[in-house]
C-alpha positions as CSV (number, residue, x, y, z in Angstrom):
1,X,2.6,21.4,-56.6
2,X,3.4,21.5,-52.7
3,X,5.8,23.9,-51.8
4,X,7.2,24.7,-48.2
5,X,8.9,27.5,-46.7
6,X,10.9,26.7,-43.7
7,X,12.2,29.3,-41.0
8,X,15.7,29.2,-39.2
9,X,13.9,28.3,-36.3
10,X,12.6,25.1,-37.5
11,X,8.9,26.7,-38.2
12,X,7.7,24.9,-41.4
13,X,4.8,26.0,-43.4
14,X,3.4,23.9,-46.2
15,X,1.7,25.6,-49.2
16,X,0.9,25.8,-52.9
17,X,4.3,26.7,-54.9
18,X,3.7,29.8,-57.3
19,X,6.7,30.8,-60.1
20,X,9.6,29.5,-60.8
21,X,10.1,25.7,-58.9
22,X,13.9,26.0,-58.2
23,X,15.0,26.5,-54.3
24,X,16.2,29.3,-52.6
25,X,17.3,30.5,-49.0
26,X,16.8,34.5,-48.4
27,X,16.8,36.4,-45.6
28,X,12.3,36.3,-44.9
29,X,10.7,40.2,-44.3
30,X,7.3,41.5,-44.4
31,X,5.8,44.3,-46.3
32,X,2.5,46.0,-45.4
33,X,1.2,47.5,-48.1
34,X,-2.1,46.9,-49.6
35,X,-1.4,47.8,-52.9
36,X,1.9,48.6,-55.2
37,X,2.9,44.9,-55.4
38,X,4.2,45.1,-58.5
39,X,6.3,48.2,-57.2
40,X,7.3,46.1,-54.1
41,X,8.8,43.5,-56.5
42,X,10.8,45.8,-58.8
43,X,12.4,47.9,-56.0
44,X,16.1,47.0,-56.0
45,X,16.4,47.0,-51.9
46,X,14.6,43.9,-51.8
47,X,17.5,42.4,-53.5
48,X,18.9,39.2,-51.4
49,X,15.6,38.8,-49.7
50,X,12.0,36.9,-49.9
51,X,8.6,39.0,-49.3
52,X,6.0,38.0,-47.3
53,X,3.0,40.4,-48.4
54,X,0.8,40.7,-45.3
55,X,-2.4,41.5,-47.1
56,X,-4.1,38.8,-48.1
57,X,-4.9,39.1,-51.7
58,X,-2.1,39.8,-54.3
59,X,-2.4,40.0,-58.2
60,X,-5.6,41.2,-58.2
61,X,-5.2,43.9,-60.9
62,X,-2.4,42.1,-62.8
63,X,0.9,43.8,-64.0
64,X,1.3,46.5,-65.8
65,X,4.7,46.7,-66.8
66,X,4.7,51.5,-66.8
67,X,4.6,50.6,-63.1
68,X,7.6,48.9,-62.3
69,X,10.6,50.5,-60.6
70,X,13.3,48.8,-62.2
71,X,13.9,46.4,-65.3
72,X,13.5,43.2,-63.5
73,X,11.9,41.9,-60.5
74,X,14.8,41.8,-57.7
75,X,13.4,39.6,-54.4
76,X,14.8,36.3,-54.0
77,X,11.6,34.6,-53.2
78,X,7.5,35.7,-52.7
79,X,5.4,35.1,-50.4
80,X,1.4,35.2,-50.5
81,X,-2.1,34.0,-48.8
82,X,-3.6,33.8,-51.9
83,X,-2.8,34.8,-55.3
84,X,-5.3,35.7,-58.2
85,X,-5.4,34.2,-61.1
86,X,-8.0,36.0,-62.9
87,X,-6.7,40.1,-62.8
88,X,-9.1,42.7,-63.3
89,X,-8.0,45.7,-64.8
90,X,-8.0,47.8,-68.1
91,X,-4.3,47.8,-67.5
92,X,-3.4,44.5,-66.9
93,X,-1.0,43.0,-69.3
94,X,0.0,39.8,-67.7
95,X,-0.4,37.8,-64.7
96,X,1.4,38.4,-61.5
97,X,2.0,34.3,-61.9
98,X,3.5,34.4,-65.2
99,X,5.3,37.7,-64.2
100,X,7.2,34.8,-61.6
101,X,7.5,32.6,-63.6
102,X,9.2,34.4,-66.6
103,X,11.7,36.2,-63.8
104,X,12.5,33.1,-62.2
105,X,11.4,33.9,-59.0
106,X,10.2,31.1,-56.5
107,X,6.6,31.4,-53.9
108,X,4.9,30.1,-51.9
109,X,0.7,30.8,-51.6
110,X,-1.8,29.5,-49.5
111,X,0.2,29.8,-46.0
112,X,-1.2,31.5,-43.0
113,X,1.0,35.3,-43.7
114,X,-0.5,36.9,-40.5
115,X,0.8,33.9,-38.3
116,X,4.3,34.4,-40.5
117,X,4.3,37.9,-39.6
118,X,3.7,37.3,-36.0
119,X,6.4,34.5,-35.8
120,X,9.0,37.8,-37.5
121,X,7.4,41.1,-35.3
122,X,8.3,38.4,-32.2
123,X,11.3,36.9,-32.9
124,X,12.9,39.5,-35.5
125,X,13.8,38.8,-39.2
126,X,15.6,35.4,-40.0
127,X,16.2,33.7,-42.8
128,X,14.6,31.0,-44.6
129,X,14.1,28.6,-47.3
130,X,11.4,27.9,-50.1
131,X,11.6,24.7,-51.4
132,X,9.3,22.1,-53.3
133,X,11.5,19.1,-52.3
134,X,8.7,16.7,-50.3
135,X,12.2,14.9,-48.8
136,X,13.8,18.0,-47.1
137,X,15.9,17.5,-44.1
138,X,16.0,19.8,-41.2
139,X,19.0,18.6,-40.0
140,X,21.0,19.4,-43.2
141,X,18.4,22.9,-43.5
142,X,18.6,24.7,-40.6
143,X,22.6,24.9,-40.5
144,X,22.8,26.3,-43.7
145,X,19.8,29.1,-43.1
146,X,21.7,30.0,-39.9
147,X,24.9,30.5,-42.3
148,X,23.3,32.7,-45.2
149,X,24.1,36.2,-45.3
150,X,23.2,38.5,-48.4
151,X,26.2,40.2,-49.5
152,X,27.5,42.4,-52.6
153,X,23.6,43.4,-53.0
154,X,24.1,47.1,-54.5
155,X,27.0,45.8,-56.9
156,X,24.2,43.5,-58.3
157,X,21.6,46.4,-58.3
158,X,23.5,49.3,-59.7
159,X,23.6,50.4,-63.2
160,X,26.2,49.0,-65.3
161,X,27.0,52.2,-67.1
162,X,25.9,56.0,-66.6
163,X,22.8,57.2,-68.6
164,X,21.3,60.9,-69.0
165,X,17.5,61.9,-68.3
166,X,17.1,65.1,-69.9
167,X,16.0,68.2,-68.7
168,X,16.6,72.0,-69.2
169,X,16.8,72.6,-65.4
170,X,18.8,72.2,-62.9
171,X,22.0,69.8,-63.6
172,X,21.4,66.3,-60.6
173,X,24.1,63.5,-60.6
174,X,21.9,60.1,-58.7
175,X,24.1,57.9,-57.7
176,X,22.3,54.5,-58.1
177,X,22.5,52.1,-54.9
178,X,19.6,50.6,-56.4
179,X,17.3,53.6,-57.2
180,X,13.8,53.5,-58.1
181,X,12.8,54.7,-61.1
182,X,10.7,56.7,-59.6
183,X,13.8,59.5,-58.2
184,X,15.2,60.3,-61.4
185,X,11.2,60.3,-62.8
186,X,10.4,63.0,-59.9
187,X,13.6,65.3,-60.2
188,X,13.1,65.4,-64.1
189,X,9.3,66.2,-63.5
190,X,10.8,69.4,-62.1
191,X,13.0,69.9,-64.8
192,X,15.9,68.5,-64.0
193,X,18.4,67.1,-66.5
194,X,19.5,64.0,-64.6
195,X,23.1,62.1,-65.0
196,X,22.4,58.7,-63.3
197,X,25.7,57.3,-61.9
198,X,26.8,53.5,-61.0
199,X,27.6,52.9,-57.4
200,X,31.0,53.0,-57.2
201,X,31.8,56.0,-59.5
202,X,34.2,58.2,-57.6
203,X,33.6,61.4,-56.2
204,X,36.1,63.4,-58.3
205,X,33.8,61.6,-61.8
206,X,30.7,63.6,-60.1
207,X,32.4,66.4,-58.8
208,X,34.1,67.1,-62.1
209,X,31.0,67.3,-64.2
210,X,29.9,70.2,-62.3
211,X,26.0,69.2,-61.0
212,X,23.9,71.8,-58.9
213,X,23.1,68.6,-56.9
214,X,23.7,65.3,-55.8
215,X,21.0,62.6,-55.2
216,X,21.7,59.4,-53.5
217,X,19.7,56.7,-54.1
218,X,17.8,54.0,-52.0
219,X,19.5,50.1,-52.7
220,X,19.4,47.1,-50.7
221,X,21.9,45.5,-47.7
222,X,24.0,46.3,-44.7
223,X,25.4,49.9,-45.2
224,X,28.3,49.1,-43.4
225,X,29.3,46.2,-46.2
226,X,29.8,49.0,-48.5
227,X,33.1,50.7,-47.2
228,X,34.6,52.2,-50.4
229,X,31.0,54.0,-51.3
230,X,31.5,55.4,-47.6
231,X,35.0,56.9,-48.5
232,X,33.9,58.6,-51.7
233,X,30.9,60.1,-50.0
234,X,32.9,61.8,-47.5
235,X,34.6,63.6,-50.0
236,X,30.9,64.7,-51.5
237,X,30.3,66.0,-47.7
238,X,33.4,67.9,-48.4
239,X,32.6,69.0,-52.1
240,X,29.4,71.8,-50.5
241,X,27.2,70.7,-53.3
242,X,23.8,70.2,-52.3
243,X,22.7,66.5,-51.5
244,X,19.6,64.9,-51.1
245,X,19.4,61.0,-50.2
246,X,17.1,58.5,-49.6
247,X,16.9,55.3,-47.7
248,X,20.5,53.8,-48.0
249,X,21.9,56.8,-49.2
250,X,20.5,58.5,-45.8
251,X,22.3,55.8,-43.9
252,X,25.6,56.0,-45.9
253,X,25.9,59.6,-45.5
254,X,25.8,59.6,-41.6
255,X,28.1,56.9,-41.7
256,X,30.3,59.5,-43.8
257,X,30.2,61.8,-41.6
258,X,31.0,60.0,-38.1
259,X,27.2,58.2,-37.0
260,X,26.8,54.3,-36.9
261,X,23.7,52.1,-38.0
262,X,22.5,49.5,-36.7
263,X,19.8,46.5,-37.8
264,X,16.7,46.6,-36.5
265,X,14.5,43.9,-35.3
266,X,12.0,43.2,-38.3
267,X,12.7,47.0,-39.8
268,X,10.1,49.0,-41.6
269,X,8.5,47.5,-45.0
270,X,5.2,49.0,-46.3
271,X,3.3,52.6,-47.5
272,X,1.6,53.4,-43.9
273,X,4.4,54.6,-41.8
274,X,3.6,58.0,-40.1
275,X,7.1,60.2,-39.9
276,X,6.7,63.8,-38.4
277,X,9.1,66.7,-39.5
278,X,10.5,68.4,-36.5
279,X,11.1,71.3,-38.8
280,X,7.4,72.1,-39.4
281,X,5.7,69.8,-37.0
282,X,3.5,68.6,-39.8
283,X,3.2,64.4,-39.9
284,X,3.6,62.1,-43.2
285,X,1.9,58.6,-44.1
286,X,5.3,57.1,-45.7
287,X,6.2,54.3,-48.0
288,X,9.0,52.7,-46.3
289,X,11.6,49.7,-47.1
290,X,14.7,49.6,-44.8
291,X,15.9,47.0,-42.2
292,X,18.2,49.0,-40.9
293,X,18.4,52.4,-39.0
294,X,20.7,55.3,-37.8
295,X,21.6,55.4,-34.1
296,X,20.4,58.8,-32.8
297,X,23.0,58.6,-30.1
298,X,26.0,58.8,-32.4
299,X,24.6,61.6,-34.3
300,X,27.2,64.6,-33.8
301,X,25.5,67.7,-32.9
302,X,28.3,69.7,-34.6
303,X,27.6,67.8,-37.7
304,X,23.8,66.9,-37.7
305,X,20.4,67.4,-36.3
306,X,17.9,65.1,-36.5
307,X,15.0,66.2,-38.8
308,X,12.3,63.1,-38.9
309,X,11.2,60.5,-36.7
310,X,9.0,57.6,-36.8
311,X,5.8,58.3,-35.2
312,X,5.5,54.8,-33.9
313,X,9.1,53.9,-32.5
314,X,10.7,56.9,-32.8
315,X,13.5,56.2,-34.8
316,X,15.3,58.4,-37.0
317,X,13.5,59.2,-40.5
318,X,15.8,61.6,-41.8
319,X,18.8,64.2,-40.5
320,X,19.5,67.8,-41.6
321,X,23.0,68.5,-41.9
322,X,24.3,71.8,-40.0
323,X,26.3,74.3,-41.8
324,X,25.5,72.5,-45.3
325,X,23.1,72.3,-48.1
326,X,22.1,68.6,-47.4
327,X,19.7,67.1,-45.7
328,X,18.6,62.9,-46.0
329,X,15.0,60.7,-45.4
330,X,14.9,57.3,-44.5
331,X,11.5,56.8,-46.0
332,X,10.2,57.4,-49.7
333,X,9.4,60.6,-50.6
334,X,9.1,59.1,-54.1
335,X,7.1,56.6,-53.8
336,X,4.4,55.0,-55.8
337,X,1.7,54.2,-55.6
338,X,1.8,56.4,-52.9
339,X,1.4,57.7,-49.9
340,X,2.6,61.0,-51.6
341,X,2.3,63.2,-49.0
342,X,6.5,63.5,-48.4
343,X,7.2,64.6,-52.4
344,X,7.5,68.0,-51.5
345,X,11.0,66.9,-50.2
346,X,11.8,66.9,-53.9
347,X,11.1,70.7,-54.1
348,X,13.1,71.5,-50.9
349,X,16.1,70.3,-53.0
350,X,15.0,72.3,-55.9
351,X,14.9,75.3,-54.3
352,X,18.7,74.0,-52.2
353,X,20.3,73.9,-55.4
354,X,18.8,77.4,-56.5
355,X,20.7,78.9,-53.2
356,X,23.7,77.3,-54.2
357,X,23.3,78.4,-58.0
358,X,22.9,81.7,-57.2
359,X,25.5,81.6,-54.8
């Protein structure tokens, strides 16, 4: 079946339709990575948007469901050159097709992805819309792609309810913006008993059951959208507990404590980002999923320093807070399939909640 995908600004590109058939406008970004697809479409920040894999072969060693980052699939829409049909791995339990299909998530294969890409490195992200309808309409289209906006994306990610990892160590309350499995999997690999929190819990809930630590999670959307989030944060600055965040939770911290974000052109989607640690001068390949950035120029000094930039643009990857045990990444130290190189972050926040233990 024909499917189509057409861009805000009128760009139309006609393809092979792959999963579900129904129609859907998202906001259209581009991921990098050459393998982790299955990761890619379980990570809760790609919640209200449709993925355009740049490389060109996806599905090629099916889906193994140990690998995936959350229960359910989360983009709106998914975008491929070519899709396999035939995966080859000991692994494999399904196909990346059926995988769609069962989730209800619409595609489009067979379309030119590095002239896509081009189209959104030049003229930034937009939206767009995936359809199968032969008898679209620009007219009617375009209006309405120019109107959509992805709102209330972390109150559709987050947990519904709290739930407990285990662990003998250290006590870590994640609060879940849209987390990755993947955090609460790395902090109880280091023994960490793990309290995983819904969104909008407040800070006196977290404060009151006592953790050494406070992880805040990656999730999807504007940061600024979530404004109550923002307030209970500021009283976790406040708290001196020892925080470690990740992606959105790096963003809604320095907008806790006085910095402002902004969106970025086409943002940073993929596992080959390069991010250099002022601290020790030493420079990371990162996975990375974020449209949206902190403004170095709004940084306080009195507050925060920052600690990583992007090798490439030289945007801020991460801040170090000045007078308190936390410190925040923009990129993902636990990410998987990799690059790994950045999971040491994980025992730099072990060994901040040890100071404060000891304290």
């Amino acid at each position: 079946m024909k499917a189509f995908l057409i861009l805000e600004d009128g760009t139309v590109f006609t393809g092979t339709s792959i999963g579900s058939t129904k129609e859907i406008i998202s906001e259209i970004v581009f991921n990098t990575s050459m393998t982790g697809y299955l990761e890619v479409l379980t990570d809760p920040s790609y919640a209200g948007q449709a993925v355009v894999m740049t490389y060109p072969l996806i599905g090629n060693y099916g889906i193994c469901h140990a690998d995936m980052e959350s229960l359910k699939p989360w983009p709106d829409g998914y975008i491929v050159r070519e899709l396999s049909r035939l995966p080859s791995n000991f692994r494999s339990e399904d196909s990346i097709q059926h995988f769609l299909e069962e989730n209800d998530i619409p595609g489009i294969a067979g379309i030119d992805t590095r002239a896509l890409t081009k189209i959104l490195r030049e003229k930034g992200t937009m939206n767009g819309m995936i359809t199968t309808n032969e008898n679209y309409n620009l007219d009617e289209v375009l209006p309405k792609l120019k109107e959509y906006t992805p709102t209330g994306v972390v109150k559709k990610v987050t947990c519904a309810e709290k739930s407990e990892l285990k662990g003998d160590g250290y006590k870590v309350a994640l609060m879940d913006f849209g987390a990755k499995n993947n955090i609460a999997r790395s902090l109880n690999e280091r023994g960490c008993d793990v309290t995983i929190y819904p969104a909008f819990t407040t800070a006196e809930e977290i404060i009151a059951s006592n953790p050494d630590g406070i992880m805040l999670s990656n999730g999807p959307g504007d940061p600024k959208e979530c404004v109550s989030i923002i307030e209970e944060l500021k009283k976790l600055y406040n708290s001196d507990i020892p925080i470690f965040a990740i992606c959105l939770g790096h963003q809604l911290m320095a907008l806790a404590t006085g910095a402002d974000t902004h969106k970025m052109k086409y943002g940073h989607r993929g596992g080959n980002h390069p991010v250099k640690d002022l601290k020790s001068g030493k420079v990371y390949i990162s996975s990375q999923n974020h449209g949206y950035v902190v403004d170095s120029e709004t940084i306080n000094p009195e507050i925060a320093e920052v600690g990583f930039i992007n090798v490439n643009d030289k945007t801020v990857e991460g801040l170090r807070y000045k007078n308190k045990n936390i410190f925040t990444v923009q990129f993902h130290p636990e990410a998987c399939p990799g690059p790994q190189d950045s999971n040491l972050l994980f025992d730099e926040f072990i060994e901040m909640m040890g100071g404060k233990k000891n304290a």
